[in-house]
C-alpha positions as CSV (number, residue, x, y, z in Angstrom):
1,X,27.5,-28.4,22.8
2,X,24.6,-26.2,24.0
3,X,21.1,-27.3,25.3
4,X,18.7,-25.5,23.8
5,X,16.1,-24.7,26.8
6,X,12.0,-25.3,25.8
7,X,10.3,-22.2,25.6
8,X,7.5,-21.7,28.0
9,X,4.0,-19.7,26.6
10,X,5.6,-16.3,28.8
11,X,8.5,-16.7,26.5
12,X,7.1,-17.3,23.1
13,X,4.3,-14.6,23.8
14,X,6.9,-11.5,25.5
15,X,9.1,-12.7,21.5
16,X,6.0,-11.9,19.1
17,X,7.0,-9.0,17.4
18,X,10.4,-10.0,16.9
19,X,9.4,-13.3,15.7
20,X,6.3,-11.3,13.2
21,X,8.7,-8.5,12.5
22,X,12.1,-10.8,11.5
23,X,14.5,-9.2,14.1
24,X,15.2,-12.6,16.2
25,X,17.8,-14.7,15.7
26,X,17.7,-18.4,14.4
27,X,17.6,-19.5,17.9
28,X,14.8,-17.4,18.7
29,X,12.9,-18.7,15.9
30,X,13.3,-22.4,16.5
31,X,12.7,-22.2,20.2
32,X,9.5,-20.3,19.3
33,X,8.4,-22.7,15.8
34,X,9.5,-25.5,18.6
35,X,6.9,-24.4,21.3
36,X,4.1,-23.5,18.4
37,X,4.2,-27.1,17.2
38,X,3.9,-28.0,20.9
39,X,0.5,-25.8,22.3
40,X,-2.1,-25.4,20.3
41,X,-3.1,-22.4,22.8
42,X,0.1,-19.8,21.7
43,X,-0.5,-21.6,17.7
44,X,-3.9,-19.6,17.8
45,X,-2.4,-16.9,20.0
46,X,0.4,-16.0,17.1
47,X,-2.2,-16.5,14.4
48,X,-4.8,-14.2,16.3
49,X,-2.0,-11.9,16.5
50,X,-1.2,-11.9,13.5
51,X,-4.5,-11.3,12.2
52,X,-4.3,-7.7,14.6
53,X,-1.4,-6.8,13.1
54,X,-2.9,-7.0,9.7
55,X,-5.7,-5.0,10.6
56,X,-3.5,-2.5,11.8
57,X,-1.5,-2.1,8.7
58,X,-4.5,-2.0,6.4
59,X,-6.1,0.9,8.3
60,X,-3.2,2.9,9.0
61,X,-1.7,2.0,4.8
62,X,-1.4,5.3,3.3
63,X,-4.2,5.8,0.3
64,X,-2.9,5.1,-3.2
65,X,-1.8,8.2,-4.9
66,X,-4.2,9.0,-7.4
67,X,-3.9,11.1,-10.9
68,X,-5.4,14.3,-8.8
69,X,-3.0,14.1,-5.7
70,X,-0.5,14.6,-8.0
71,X,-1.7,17.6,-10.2
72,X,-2.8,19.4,-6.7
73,X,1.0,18.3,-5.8
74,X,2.3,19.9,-8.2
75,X,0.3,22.6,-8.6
76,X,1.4,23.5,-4.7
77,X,5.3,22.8,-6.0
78,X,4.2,25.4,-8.7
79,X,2.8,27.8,-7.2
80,X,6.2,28.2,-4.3
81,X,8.5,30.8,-5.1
């Protein structure tokens, strides 16, 4: 049977895009959702994080396309030999 070692804040801060992104393992994720219920410090850490990463995607999301984009789409498609 297998200890499972207590993440350290190093650890469970070096796993946070895995963790955010869903590319750990189960493992990963309980020693990391074991150490967040522990320290208060890396709970705000992950939340501030995740918060960033939010940003991020909102300012870098593409624009919706719109009725226009797609006449002046096609209208380029059109106009190609």
């Amino acid at each position: 049977m297998s200890r499972r070692v207590t993440m350290n804040c190093h650890e469970a801060r070096r796993h946070w895009s895995l963790y955010h992104d869903s590319e750990g393992d189960a493992e990963l994720y309980a020693g990391i959702n074991e150490h967040l219920s522990e320290c208060p410090d890396c709970a705000r850490w992950y939340e501030q994080q995740g918060g960033v990463e939010k940003t991020i995607e909102a300012h870098l999301a593409p624009p919706p396309a719109d009725a226009q984009m797609w006449q002046r789409l096609c209208g380029q498609l059109e106009a190609q030999p």
